[in-house]
N, C-alpha and C positions, 0 to 999 in steps of 0.2 A: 207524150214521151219525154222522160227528163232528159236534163242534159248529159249526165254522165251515159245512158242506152242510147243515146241520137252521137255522142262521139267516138261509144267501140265498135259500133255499127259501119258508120263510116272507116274507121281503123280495116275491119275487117273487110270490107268491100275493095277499097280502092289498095290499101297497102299490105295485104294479102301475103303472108312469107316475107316482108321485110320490116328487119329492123334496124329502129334508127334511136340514136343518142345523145344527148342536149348537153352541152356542155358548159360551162359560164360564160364563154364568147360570143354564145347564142341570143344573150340577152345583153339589151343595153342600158344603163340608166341614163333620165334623162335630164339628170345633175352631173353629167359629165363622168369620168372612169373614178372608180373607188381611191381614197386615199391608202387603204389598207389593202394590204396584197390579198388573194385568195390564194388560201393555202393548198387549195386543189388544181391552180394555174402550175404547180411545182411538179413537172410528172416523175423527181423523187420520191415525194412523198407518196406514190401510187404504186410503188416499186412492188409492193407485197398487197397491193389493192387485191380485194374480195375476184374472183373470178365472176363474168356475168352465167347464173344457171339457168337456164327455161324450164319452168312449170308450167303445165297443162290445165289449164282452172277451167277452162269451159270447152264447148263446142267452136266457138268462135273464132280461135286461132292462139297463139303460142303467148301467153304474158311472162316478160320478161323481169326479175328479180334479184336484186343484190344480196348473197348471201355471205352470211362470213366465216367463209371454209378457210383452213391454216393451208398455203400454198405446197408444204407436204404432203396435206392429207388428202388433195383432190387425185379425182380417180385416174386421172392420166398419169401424176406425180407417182402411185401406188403401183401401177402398173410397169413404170418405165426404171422403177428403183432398183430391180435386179441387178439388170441389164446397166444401166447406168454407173452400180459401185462396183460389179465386173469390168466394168470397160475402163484403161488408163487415162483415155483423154478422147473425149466426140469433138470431130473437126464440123463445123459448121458447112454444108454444101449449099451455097446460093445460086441458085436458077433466075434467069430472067424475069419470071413471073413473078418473082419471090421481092427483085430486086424493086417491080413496076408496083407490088402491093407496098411496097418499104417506103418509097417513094412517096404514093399518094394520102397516106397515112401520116407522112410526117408534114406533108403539105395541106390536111384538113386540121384543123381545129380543136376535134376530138386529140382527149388524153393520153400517152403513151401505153400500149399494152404491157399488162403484169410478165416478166420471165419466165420462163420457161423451167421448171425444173433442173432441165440441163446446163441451164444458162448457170443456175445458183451452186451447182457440183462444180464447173469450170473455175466460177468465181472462190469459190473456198478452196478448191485447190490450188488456185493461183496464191490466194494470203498463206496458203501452208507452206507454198515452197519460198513467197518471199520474206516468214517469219524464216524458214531456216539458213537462208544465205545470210541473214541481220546476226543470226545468232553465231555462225560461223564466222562472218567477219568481225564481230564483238572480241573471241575470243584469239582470234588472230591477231588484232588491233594492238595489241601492248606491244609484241614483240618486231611487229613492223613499224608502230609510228616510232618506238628509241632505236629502232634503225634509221629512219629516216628524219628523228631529229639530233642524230648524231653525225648524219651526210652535213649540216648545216652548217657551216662554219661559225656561226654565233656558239649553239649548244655545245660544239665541240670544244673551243676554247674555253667555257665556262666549266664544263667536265675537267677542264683538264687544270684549270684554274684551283675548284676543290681539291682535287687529289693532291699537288700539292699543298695546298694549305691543311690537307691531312694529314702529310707524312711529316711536314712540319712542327704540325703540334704533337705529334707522334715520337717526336726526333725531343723537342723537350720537356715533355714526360717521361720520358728516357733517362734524361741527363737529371732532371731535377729527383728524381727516385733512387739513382743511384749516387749521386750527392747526399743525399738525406741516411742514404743507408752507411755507408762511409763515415759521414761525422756522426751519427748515433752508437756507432760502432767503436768509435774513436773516444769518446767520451763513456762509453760502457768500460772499457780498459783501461782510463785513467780512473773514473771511480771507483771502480772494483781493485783496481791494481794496487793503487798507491796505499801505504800502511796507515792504521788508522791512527789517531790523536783523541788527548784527554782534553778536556777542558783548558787546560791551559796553553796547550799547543804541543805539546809534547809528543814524541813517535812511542805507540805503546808496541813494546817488542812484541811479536810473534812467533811461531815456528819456521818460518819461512824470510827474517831477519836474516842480514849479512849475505844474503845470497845475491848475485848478480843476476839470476832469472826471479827475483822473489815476485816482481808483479806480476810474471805468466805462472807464478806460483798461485795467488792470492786472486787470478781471476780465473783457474782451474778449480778451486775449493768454489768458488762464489758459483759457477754451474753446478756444482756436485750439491754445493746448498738447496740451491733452489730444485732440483729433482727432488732431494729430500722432502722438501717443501711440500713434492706434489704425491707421493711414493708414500713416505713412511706417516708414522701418525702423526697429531698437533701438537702432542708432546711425549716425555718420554714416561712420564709416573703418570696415567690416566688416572688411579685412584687416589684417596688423600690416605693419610695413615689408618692404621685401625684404631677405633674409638680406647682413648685409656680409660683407666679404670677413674671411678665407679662406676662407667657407662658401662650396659652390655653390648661387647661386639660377640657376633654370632662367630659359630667355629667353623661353621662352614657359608660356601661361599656359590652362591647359581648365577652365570652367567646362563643368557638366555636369548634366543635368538626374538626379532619381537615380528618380523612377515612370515605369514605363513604358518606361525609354531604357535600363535594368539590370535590374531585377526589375520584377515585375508583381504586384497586390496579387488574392489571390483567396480567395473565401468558399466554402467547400460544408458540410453537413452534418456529413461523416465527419472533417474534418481543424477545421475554423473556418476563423477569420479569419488565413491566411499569405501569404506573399510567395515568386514564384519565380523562381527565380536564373536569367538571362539566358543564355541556350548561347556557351560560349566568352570568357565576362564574366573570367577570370583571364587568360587571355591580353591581353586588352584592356587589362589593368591591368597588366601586365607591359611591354609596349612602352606607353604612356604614362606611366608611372609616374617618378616622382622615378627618377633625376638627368634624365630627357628632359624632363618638362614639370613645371610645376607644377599637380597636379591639384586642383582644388574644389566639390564636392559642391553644389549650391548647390539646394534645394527647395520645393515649395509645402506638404510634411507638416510638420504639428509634431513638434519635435524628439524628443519622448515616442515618438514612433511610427518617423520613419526613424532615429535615432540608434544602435539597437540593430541594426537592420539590417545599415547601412553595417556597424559593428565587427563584425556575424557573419560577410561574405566580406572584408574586409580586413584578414587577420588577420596581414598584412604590412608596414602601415602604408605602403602606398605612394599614397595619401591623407592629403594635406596637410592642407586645411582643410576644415568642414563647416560648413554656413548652412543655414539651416532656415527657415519660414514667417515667424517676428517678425524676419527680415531681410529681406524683401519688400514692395514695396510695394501698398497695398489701391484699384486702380482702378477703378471701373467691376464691381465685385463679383466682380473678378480680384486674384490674388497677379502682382503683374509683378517680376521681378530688373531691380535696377536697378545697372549695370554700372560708372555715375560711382563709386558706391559702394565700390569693391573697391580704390583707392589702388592701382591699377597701370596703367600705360601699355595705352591702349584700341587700339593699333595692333597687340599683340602678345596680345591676349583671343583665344580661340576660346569661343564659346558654343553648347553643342548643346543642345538641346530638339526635342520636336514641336509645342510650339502656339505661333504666331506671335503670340498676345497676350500669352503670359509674356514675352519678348524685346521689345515695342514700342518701349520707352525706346531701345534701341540694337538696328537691326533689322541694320546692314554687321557687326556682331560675330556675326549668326547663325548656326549651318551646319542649317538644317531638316533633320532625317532621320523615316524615317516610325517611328509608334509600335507598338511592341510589345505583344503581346495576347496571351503566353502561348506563342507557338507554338517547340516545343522541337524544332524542324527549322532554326530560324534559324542565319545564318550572317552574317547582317549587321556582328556587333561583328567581325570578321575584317577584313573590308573596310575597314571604316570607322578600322580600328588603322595598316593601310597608307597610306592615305590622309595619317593625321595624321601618320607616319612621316617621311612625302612631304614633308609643309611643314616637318620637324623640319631634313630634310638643306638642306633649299632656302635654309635659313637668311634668310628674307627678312624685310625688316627693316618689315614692312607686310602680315598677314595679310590683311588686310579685299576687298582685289579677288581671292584665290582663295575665301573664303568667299562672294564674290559672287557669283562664277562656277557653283561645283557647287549652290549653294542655287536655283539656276533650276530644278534637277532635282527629282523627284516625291523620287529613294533617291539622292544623292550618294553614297552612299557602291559604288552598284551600275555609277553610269557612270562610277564612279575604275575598277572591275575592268574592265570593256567598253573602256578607254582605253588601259589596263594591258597585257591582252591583244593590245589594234590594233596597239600600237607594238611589243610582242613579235614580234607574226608579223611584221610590217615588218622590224625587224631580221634575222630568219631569212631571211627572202627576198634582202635586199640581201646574207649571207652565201654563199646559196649561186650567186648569180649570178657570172658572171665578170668582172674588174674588167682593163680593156685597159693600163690604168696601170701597176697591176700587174705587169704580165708583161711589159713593156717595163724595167720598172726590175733586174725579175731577171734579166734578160737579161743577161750576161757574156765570151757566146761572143769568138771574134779574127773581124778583119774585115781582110781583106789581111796577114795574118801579122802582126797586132798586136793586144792585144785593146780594147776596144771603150769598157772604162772603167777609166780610168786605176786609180781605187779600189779596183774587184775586184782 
């Protein structure tokens, strides 16, 4: 008989139904106790120790095996889960026998037994409730410790220490602000006030000479200047004279708006901030263009921004002049063109824009047309090139009652085509009808053996 059948034999005879379990204290070495601990001496680290399960392997008697089931998933744990997350809190009831097994268990050798389920529910909801009084006191915590380091007599005085060196610096900031405003003020009124001097030193008379208020004279003009400054345009003659002769200056004159009426300003993502070029915008400038009119840019952008523009499609220079925003004037928290301004006969202006507030000043120089929004289907600068065509041949010495006329319309320049058109088919029609006139004049035949007109 081997030795492994001669010791479950014995197993099974004498220790019958009991089971026993070897722990490391059971064994001694005989070099004295280990210098390294055994990590199984720790009965934390057996906290979630495998439960012991009995399998049945033979006839013999019960073999005992360590398996490694997860301490939720054994069948007591499954069983008692219901019940457990229903219940608030299980108090532990210890009995004497409970206490006499507790007892002799911690007084043998063998390892601490694994938890209990219930034990591990207890224990989690114990950190749940003492995470939420940490989290509560946390948020408590600000408004109770500056109370209680304001009980302190150190913090306190130091509190109160800043405040005033607050109001302190607070008190001359004060003083030094309006100091400064005072002597800037003081010296605005002497410069402005006092009359001015030539070169030599001399007082150059003004209108406001002899007078005894003339400096709050001379520093009431000097405000009035400077709104001008901001208000009216940069100067008073925007335009230079008209070209003498032999040059040619054109007889008539297109002021023209340049957003919206030519390009149209657009922002996306993928491109930024550009401008799109008007459909059909060279032809446009091709029949208005110098020698037929005189063209000028005239706009509400500062010049930084449409300057560059203009010279990227007029790269022909068939654009005269360019006026920009500080040639406008600021009304009513509008830019309006102001049309006295341009030193050219106001009878022979064409002014086009779409907003009837930039035009106010001079509303019979208008021609309203509607505003452009991008759309690269348009076909409008076409029309509206014929049109001007139209007054160029008409040679009339008084724009302002045909700009009066089509500016009734929503798109002048749509019912110049519808117009265009009507008197076309008119035409064709009276051509192809028979005219009795006519035919009587070409008539040649003899009439009594002589013929009929002497001429033929």
């Amino acid at each position: 008989m081997s030795l492994s059948k001669l010791s479950q034999k014995c197993f099974s005879r004498h220790h019958a139904r009991t089971f026993i379990r070897f722990s490391s204290s059971d064994f001694q070495s005989l070099l004295g106790p280990p210098r390294v601990p055994n990590p199984y001496a720790d009965s934390g680290r057996n906290k979630f120790a495998a439960p012991i399960v009995p399998i049945n392997v033979n006839n013999h008697g019960n073999v005992f095996a360590s398996i490694k089931v997860p301490i939720n998933e054994t069948p007591e744990a499954v069983a008692f889960k219901p019940e457990v997350e229903e219940a608030p809190r299980v108090e532990k009831v210890e009995v004497e026998a409970t206490k006499i097994e507790t007892e002799k268990v911690a007084s043998s050798p063998a390892p601490a037994t694994p938890p209990s389920a219930i034990d591990e529910l207890n224990s989690l909801k114990d950190s749940l409730s003492k995470l939420e009084e940490a989290a509560a006191s946390k948020t408590s915590a600000p408004s109770g410790s500056s109370g209680d380091n304001n009980d302190q007599p150190g913090n306190a005085e130091e509190v109160e220490a800043r405040r005033k060196r607050m109001e302190r610096n607070t008190r001359i900031g004060g003083y030094v602000l309006l100091g400064g405003s005072v002597i800037g003020f003081i010296s605005f009124c002497f410069y402005y006030g006092r009359a001015q001097r030539d070169e030599a030193g001399n007082v150059i008379a003004d209108e406001f000479s002899g007078s005894f208020l003339a400096p709050f004279y001379r520093i009431a003009n000097s405000f009035k200047l400077w709104k001008d400054y901001v208000v009216e345009p940069a100067r008073e003659q925007l335009l230079p004279d008209p070209l003498p002769a032999p040059y040619l200056q054109p007889k008539y004159t297109i002021v023209i708006e340049l957003k919206n009426i030519l390009v149209h300003p657009e922002w996306t993502y993928k491109t930024g901030y550009r401008f799109l070029k008007r459909p059909a915008l060279d032809y446009f400038l091709d029949v208005i263009g110098y020698p037929n009119f005189e063209v000028v840019i005239y706009s509400s952008e500062s010049m930084m921004t449409a300057a560059p523009v203009v010279d990227s499609f007029d790269q022909k220079q068939r654009i005269m002049y360019k006026l920009f925003r500080d040639c406008t004037k600021y009304m009513n928290g509008h830019h309006v063109k102001d049309l006295s301004k341009l030193n050219r006969d106001l009878s022979k202006v064409i002014y086009i824009d779409f907003d009837a507030k930039s035009g106010q000043l001079n509303p019979e120089n208008m021609l309203r047309v509607p505003e452009w929004r991008g759309n690269m289907d348009d076909t409008s600068l076409v029309d509206l090139a014929e049109l001007l065509k139209t007054i160029h041949l008409s040679d009339a010495e008084d724009v302002r009652p045909m700009l009066q006329y089509y500016s009734q319309y929503d798109d002048p320049a749509k019912e110049f085509r519808r117009r265009a058109v009507y008197l076309a088919q008119q035409e064709e029609q009276k051509k192809q009808q028979p005219d009795d006139s006519s035919m009587l004049k070409r008539y040649s035949g003899r009439l009594f053996g002589f013929r009929r007109h002497a001429s033929a």
